[in-house]
VEXSEGU-698729 format. One record per atom (N, C-alpha, C): x, y, z; residue in one letter. Coordinates in steps of 0.2 Angstrom, whole numbers, plus 2048, in hexadecimal, padded with zeros to 3 digits. Example, Ala and Ser with C-alpha at 12.3 -4.5 7.8 and 13.67 -1.06 7.14 Angstrom:
! residues 2
8427E4827A83E7EA827A8427F0827A8407F5823S8447FB824S840800827S
END
This chain:
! residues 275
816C999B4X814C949B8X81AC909BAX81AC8E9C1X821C8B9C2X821C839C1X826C819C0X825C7C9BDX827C759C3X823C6F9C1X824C689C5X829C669C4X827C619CAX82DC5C9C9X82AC549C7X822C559C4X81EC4E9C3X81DC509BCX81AC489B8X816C489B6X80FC489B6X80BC4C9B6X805C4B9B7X800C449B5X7FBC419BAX7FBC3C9B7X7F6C3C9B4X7F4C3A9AEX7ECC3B9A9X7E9C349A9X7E7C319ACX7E4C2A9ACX7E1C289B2X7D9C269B1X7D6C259B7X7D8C209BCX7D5C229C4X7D9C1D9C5X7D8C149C5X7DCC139C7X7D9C099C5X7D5C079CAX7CFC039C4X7C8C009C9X7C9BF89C9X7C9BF69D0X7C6BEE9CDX7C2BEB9C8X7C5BE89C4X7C1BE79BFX7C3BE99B7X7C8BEE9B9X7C9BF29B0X7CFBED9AEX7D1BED9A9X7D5BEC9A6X7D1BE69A4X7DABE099EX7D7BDB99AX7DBBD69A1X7D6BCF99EX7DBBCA9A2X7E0BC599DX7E6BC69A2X7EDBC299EX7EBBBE99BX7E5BB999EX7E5BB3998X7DFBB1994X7DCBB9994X7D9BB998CX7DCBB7987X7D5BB6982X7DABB597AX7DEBBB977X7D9BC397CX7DCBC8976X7E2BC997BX7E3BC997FX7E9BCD986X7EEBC5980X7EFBC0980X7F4BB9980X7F5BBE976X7F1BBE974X7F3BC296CX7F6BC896DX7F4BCC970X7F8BD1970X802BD3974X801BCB979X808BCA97BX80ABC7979X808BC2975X80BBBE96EX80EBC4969X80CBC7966X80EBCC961X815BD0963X813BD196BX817BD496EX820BD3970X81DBCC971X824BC8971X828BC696BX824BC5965X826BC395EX82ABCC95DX828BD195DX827BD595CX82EBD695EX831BD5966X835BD5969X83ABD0968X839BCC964X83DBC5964X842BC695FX83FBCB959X840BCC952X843BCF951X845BD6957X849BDF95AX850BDB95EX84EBD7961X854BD7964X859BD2960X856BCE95CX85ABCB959X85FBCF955X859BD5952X85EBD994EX864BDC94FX860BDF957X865BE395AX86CBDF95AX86BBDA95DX872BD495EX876BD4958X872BD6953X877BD194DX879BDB94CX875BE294DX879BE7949X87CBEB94EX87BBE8951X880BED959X884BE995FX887BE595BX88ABE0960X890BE6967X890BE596CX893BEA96FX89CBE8970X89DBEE96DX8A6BF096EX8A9BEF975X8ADBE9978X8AFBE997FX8B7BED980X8B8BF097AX8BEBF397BX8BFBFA97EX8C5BFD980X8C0C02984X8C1C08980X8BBC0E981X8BAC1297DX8BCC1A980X8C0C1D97CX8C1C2397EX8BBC27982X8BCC2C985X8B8C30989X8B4C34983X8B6C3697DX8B3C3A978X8AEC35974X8AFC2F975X8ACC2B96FX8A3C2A970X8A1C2B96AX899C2E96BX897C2796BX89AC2196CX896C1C96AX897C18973X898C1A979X898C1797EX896C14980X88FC1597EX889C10980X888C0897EX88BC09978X88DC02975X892BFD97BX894C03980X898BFD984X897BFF98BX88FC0098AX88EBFD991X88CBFA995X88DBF699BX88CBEE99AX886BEF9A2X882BF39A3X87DBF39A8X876BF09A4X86FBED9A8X86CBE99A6X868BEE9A3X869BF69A7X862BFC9A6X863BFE99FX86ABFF99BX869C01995X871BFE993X875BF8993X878BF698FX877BF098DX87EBED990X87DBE698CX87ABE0990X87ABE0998X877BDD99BX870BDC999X86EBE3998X867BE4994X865BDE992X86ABDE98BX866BDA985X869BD1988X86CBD298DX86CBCA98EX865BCA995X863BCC996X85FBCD99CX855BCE996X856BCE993X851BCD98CX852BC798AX857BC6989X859BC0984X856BBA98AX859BBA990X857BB3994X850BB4995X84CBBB996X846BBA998X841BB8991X844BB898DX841BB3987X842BAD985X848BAB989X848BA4988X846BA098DX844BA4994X83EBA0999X839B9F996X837BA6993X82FBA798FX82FB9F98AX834BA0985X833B9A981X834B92983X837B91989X839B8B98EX82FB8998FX82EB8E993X827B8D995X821B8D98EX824B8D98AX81DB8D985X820B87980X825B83981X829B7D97DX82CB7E978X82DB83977X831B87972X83AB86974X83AB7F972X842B7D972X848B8296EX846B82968X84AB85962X84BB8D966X846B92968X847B9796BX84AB9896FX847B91976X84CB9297CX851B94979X854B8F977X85CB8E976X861B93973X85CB9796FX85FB9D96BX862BA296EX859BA5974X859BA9976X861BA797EX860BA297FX863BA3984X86BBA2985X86DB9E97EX874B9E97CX876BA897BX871BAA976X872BB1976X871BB697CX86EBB5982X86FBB698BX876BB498DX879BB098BX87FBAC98CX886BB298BX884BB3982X88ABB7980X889BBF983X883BC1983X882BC8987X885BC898CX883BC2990X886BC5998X88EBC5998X890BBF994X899BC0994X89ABC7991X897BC998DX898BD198AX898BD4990X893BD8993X890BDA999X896BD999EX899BD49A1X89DBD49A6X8A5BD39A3X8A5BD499DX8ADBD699AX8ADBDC999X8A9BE0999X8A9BE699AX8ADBEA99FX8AABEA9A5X8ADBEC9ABX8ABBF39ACX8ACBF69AFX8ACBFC9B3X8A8C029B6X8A3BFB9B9X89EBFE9BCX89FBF89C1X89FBFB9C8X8A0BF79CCX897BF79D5X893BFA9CFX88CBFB9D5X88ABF69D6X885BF79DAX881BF29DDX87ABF09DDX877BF29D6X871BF39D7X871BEE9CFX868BEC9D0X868BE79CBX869BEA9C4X867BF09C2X866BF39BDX86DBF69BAX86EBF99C0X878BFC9BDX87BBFA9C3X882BF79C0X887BF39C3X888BEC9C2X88CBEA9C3X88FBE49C4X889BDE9CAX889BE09CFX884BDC9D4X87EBD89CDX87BBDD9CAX873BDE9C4X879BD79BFX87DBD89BEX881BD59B8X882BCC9BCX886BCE9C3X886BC49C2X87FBC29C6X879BC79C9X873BC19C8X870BC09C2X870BC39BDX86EBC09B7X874BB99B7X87ABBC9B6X880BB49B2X87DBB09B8X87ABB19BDX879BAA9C2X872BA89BEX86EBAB9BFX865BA89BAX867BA79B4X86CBA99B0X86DBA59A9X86FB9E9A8X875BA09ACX879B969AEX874B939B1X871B959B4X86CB919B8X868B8F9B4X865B939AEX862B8F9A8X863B8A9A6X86AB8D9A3X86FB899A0X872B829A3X870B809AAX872B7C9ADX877B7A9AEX87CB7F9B2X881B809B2X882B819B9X882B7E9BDX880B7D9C5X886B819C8X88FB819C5X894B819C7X894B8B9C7X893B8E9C0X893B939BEX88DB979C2X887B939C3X883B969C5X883B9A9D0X886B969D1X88AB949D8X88FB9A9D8X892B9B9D4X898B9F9D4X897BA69D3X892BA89CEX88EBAF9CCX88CBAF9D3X887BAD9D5X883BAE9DBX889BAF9E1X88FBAC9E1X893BAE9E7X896BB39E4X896BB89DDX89ABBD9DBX892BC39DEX88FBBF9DDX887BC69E0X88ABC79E9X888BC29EBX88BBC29F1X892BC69F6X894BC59EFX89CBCA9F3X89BBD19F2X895BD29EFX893BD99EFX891BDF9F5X890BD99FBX88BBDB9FFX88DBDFA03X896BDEA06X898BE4A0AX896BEBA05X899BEBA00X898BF29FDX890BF59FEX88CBF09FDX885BF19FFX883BF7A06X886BF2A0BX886BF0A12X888BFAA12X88FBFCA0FX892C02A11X88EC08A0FX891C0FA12X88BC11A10X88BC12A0AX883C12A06X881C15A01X879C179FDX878C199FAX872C189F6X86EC159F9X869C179FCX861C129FCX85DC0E9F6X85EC149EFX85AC129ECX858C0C9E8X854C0B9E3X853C039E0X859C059DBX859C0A9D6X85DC0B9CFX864C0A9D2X86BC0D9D4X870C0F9DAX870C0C9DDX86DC099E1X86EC089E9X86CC019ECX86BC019F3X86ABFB9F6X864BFA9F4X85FBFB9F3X859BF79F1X859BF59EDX85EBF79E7X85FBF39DFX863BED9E2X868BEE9E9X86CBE89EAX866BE29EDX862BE59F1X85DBDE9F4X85ABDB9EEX858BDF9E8X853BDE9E2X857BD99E0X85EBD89DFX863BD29DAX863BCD9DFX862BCE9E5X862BC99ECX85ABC59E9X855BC99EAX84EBC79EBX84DBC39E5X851BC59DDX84FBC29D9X852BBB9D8X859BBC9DBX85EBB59D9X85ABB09DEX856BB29E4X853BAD9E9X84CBA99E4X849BAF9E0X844BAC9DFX847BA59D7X84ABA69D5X84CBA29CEX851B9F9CFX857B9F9D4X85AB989D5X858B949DAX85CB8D9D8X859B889DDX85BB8A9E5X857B889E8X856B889F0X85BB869F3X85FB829F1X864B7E9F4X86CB829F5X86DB859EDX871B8B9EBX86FB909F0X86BB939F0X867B989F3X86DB989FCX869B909FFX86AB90A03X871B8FA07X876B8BA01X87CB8CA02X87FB91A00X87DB979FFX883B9AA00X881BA0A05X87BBA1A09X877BA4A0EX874BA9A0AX871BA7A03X86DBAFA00X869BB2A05X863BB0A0AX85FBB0A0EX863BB5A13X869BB4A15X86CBB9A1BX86FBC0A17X870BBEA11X873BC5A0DX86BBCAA0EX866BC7A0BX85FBC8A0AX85DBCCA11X85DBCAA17X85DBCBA1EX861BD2A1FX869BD2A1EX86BBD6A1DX86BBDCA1CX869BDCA15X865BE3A10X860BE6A14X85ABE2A15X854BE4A16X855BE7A1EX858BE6A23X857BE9A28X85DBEFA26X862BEEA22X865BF5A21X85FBFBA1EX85CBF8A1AX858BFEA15X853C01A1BX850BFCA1EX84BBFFA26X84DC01A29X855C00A2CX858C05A31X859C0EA2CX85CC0DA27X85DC12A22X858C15A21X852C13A21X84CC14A1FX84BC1CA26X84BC19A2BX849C1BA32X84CC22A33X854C21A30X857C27A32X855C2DA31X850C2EA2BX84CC35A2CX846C37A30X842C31A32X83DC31A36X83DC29A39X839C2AA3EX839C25A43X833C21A43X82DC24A40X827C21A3EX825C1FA39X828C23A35X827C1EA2BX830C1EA2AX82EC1BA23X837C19A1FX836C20A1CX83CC23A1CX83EC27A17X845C27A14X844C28A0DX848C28A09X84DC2FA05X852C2FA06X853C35A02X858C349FBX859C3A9F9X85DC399F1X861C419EFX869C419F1X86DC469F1X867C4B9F5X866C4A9FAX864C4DA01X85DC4FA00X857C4D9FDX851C4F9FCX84CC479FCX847C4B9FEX843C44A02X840C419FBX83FC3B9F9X83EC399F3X83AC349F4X831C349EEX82DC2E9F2X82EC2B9ECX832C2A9E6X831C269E0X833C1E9DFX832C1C9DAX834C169D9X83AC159D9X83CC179D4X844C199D3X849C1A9D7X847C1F9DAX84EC209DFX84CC239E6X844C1F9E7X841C239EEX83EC1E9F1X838C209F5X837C1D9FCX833C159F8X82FC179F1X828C139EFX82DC0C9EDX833C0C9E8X836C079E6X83BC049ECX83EC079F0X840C039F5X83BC009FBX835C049FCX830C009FFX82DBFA9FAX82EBF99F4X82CBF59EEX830BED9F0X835BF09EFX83BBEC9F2X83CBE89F8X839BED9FFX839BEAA04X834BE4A06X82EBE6A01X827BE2A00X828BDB9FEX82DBD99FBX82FBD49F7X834BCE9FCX836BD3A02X838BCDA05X834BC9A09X836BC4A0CX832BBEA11X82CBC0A15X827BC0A15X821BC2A1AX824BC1A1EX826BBDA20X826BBCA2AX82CBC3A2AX830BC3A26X835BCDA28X82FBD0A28X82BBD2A25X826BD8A23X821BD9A2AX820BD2A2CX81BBD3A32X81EBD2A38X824BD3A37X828BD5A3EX824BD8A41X822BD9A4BX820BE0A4DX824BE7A4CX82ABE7A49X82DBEDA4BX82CBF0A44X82FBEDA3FX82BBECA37X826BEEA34X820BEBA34X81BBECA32X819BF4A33X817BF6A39X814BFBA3AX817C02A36X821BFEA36X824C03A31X822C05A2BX820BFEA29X81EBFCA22X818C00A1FX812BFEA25X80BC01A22X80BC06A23X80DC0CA28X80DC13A28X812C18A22X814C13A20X819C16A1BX815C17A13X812C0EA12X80FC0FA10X807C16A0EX806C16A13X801C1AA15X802C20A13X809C22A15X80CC29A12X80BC2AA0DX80FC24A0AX810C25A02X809C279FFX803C22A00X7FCC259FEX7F9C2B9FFX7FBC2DA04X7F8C33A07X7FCC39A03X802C39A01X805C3C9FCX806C3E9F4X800C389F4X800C3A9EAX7FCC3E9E8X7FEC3F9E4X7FBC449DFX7F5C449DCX7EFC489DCX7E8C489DAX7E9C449D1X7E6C419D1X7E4C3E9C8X7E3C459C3X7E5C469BDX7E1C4A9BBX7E0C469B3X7DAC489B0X7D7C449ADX7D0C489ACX
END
């Protein structure tokens, strides 16, 4: 039997109507449980695996301990940590804010004392590293720091800009994703002093144009030369991506039409349910 390159999916597909609603008693217990549950692992993690910023030979089995991207190091556990101290912010839970997001604080300094990843995507790289330190300080209320991360996101754009990578993981859609997010959670006024909107502007008609290059009528996407529709490193997550910026971009006339036929494709391309 020759083998895929999917996993098969086994799950009917989804109806209007199925699932729990988030602000049931049992869906709010079950996330409760879930967060204590997580509140409790990450603590631990911090206190038994604090990470080594020194640098670690090429042999050393323990490298991971020093790596400072959000997807699996140490920006990670600061990028947990502050999303549990918004959690706890909004439910009045002072004692926790404070905890988790002092502990957000020391992670990221871990994370960007590291060095030696210089990408541009939110998950790995440097770009992922100072929009977090900008939405942390900006917790933190730290207007000077938070200003300054954001203009260190910012200086990343030529690299952006030159060629590379489409993707969301790698690539410029992970760079508009650090764009998209710092717009949605710092203040406006930050935002608009330093021109995030134009860097945002930027991206997005690169990823279009880039898009174009293999076809004229939909976006497509490639990855080390083969057409790719996933989330990760394909046409679904940079079109996820592009979804996210400003309507009046998306219903551009030259835009949209891009948009929806692509869309189209992508549906017209999945794979049968099996179940």
């Amino acid at each position: 039997m020759a083998s895929i390159r999917y996993i098969p999916h086994s799950f009917p597909p989804y109806r209007r109507g199925d699932g729990a609603y988030i602000d049931s008693p049992e869906a709010k217990s079950i996330l409760e449980k879930g967060r204590q549950w997580l509140r409790e692992n990450i603590i631990k993690y911090h206190s038994e695996y604090p990470v080594d910023t020194t640098v670690a030979p090429s042999n050393d089995t323990r490298r991971k301990s020093r790596d400072p991207s959000i997807y699996t190091g140490a920006g990670g556990n600061a990028y947990v940590n502050w999303k549990l101290s918004q959690y706890y912010l909004s439910v009045g839970n002072n004692d926790y804010y404070i905890e988790h997001l002092m502990k957000a604080i020391e992670a990221i300094h871990t994370a960007l004392s590291i060095g030696g990843d210089d990408g541009i995507a939110f998950y790995i790289g440097k770009a992922g590293l100072y929009t977090l330190a900008s939405l942390i300080y900006n917790s933190y209320n730290e207007p000077v720091k938070t200003e300054t991360y954001l203009k260190s996101l910012l200086s990343c754009l030529p690299a952006a800009l030159s060629p590379s990578p489409d993707e969301v993981l790698y690539g410029r859609a992970g760079y508009l994703s650090c764009l998209l997010i710092a717009k949605k959670y710092l203040p406006a006024d930050v935002c608009t002093k330093c021109n995030l909107d134009g860097a945002m502007r930027q991206m997005f008609d690169t990823l279009i144009a880039s898009g174009q290059q293999g076809h004229k009528k939909i976006l497509r996407y490639f990855y080390y030369g083969s057409d790719y529709l996933g989330a990760a490193h394909g046409t679904a997550g940079i079109l996820f991506t592009l979804l996210h910026c400003p309507v009046e971009w998306i219903n551009e006339p030259n835009i949209k039409p891009l948009l929806v036929k692509t869309i189209d494709h992508l549906v017209s391309a999945q794979l049968p349910n099996y179940f």
